[in-house]
N, C-alpha and C positions, 0 to 999 in steps of 0.2 A: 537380302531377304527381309520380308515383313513378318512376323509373328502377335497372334494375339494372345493373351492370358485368359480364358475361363475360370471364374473365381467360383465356378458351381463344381467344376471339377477336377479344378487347382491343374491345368496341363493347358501349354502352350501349344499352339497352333498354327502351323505357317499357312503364310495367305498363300494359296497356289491360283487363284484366279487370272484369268488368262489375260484381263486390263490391266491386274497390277502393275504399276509402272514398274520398272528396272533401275535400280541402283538410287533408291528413296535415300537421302544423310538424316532427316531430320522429321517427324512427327508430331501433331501435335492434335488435342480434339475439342471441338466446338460446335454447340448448337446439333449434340446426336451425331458427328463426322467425323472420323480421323482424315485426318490434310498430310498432306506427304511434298516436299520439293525433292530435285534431282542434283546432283552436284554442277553446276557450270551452266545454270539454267532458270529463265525469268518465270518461267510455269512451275505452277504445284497439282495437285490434283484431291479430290476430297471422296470418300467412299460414299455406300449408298446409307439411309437412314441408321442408325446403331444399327451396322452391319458391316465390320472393321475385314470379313473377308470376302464383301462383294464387292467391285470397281468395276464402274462403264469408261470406258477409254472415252467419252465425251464430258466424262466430269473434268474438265480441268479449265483454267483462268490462267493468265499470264500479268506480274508485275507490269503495271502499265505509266508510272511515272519515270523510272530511270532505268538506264539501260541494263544499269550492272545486275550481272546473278545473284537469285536467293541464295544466301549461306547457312537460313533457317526460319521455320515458320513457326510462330508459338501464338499459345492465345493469353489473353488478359485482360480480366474485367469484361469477357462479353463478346472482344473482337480480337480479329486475327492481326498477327502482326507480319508483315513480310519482313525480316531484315537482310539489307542486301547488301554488298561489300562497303558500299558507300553511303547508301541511303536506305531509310526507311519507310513503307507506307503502310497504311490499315485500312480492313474490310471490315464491313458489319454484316449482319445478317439482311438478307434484301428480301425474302418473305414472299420469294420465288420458285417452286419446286424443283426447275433442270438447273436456275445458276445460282442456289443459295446464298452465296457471297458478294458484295460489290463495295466497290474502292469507296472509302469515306472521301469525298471532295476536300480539300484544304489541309489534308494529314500528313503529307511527304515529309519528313527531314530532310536533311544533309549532311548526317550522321547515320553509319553503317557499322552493321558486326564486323568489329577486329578479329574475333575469335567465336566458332562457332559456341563451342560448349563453357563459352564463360559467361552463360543468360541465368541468372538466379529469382526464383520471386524472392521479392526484395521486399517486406515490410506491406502495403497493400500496391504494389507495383511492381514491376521488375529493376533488374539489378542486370550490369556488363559492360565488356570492354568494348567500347566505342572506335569510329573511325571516320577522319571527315576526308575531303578529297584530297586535300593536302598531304595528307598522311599523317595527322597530329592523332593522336590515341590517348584514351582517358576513359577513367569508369564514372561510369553516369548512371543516373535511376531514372524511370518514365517519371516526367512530372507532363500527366494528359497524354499529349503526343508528340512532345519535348524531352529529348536527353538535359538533364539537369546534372551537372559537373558534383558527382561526391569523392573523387581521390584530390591532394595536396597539388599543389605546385610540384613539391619534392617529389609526392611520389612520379608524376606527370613525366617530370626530367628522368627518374631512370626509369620508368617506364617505355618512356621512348628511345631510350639509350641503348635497349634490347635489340639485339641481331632479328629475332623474328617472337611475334608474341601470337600468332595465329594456331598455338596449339594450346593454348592459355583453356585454363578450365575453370569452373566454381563452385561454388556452393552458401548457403544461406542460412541462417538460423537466430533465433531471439535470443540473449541474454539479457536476464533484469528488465527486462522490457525494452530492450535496447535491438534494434536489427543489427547483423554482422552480415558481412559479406567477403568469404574468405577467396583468392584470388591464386592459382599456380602457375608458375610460368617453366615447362619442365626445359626448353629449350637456354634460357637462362642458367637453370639449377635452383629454381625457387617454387 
């Protein structure tokens, strides 16, 4: 189910439109749109202008650099981000009324969300647990449209030393002017 919050009347509202996709994991809003992907799937879909409870079942795009599914769509600085089990790519605004979004040329990584719900803003960027095809796993912060390595060596080894970190979550905050970035691993016990 999707729900929007009215802050005029402080009461949530489920989208009952009859586009709304089915079985939305992840939201996110950009450019007047909330964006929505599905579990185990290259497409996302975006609403009509700040109108988070109307959806045309032809608003949607599909991941078109790599194959693997979205695990989460978030925006940053402007643009959307796809991150997908292995790879990443980014859309900007295309300043086209039916297909608002189009893939930035030259943005793919090869670095994928390990974990959906461990994306933080991070300082003026994001923050999360990364994943390349290898399997090797590590928290990184956007630097552009580059994962940039911010966990230890140390931490790196038992991070990947973990049976499964895919339920891994986070969260974000300034001290002293310093960014944190706090990290769970509940399948661990951490």
């Amino acid at each position: 189910y999707g729900y929007i919050y009215n802050t005029v009347t402080n009461v949530f509202a489920q989208i009952t439109h009859v586009d709304y996709p089915a079985n939305a994991v992840t939201v996110t809003f950009l450019a007047g749109r909330f964006i929505i992907n599905q579990e185990g799937s290259s497409r996302f879909w975006w609403s009509d202008l700040y109108d988070g409870l109307t959806w045309d079942a032809l608003n949607f795009a599909n991941a078109e650099t790599n194959p693997d599914p979205i695990v989460a769509v978030w925006s940053s600085n402007g643009q959307l981000i796809l991150e997908g089990s292995v790879s990443a790519e980014y859309w900007g605004q295309s300043g086209v009324a039916d297909q608002p979004f189009a893939l930035i040329q030259g943005t793919a990584t090869e670095w994928g969300l390990a974990a959906r719900w461990s994306v933080a803003k991070y300082d003026n960027s994001i923050a999360m647990l990364v994943k390349n095809r290898m399997g090797q796993v590590m928290v990184a912060q956007l630097s552009g449209y580059l994962p940039k390595k911010i966990s230890t060596v140390d931490m790196d080894s038992i991070i990947n030393g973990y049976t499964s970190v895919s339920d891994a979550s986070a969260y974000s905050y300034m001290l002293g002017g310093h960014p944190m970035y706090v990290i769970s691993f509940p399948s661990a016990g951490y």
